[in-house]
C-alpha positions in Angstrom: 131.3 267.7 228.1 131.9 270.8 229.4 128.9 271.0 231.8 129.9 267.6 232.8 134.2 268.2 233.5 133.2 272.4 235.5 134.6 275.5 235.1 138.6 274.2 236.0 139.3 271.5 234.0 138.8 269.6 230.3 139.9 266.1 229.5 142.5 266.9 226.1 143.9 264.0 224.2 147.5 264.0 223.0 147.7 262.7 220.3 151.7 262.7 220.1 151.9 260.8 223.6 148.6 258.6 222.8 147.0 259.7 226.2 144.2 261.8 227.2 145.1 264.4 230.5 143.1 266.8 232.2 144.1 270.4 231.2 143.3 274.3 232.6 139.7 274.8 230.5 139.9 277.3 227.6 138.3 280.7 227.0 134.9 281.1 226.2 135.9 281.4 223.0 137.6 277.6 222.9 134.6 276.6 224.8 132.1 275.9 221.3 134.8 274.5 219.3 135.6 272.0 222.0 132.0 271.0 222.9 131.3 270.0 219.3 134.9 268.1 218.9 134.1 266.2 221.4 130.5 265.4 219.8 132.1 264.6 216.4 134.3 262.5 218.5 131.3 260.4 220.4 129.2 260.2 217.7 129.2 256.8 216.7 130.8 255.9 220.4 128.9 252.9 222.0 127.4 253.4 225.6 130.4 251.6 226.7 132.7 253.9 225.3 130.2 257.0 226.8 130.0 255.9 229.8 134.0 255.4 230.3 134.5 259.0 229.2 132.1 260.1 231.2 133.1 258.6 234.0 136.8 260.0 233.6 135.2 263.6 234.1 135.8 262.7 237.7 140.0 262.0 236.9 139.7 258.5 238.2 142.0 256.4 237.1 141.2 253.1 234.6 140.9 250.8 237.0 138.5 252.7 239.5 136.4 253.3 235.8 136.1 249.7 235.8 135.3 249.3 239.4 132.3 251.8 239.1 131.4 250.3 235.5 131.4 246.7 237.0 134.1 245.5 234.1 137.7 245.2 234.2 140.6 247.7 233.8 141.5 245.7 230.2 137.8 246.8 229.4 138.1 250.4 229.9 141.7 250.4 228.1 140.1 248.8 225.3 137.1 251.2 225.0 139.5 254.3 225.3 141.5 252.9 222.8 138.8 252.8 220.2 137.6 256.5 221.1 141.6 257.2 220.6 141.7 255.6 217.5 138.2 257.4 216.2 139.7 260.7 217.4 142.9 260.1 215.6 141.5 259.0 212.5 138.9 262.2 212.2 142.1 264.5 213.0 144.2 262.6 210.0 140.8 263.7 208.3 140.8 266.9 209.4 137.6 266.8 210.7 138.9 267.4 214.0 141.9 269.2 215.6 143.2 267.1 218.6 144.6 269.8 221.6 148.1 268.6 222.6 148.9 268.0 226.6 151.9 267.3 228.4 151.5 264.5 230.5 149.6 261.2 230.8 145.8 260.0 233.0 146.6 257.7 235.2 146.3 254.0 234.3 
């Protein structure tokens, strides 16, 4: 994800606020860790649920996801609600560790 987000920015989920926000990209160091969270995350993800992260590398907002995606904005809530819920329930796990942010995407 990464390679797709650049050098500037990384979508972060808070898991305290139940958002995801785009946040300044970690060291090099950060980099690895991230890159496989983010796999662990989207491993059993449907297309659907790729294609909506993937298209929120860009910072659109929900409803311009579903204008690209040809669905509606209830669509893409719903599919970022299950990737939330995956996310939440592999850092309960401790599979994961979610990064926190401060402040909400844009619905």
């Amino acid at each position: 994800m990464r390679e797709i987000l650049g050098p500037d920015r990384i979508w972060v989920y808070d898991a305290t606020d139940d958002w995801w926000d785009l946040a300044p990209a970690p060291g090099p160091e950060n980099q690895t860790v991230l890159q496989e969270t983010l796999s662990i995350i989207l491993a059993e993800a449907s297309m659907e649920e790729r294609a909506v992260c993937e298209a929120m590398r860009t910072g659109a907002t929900q409803e311009e996801i579903a204008q690209r995606l040809g669905t509606t904005r209830k669509s893409v809530e719903r599919r970022l609600s299950r990737v939330r819920g995956r996310a939440k329930k592999l850092a309960a796990a401790g599979v994961i560790v979610a990064p926190a942010v401060s402040s909400a995407v844009t619905r």
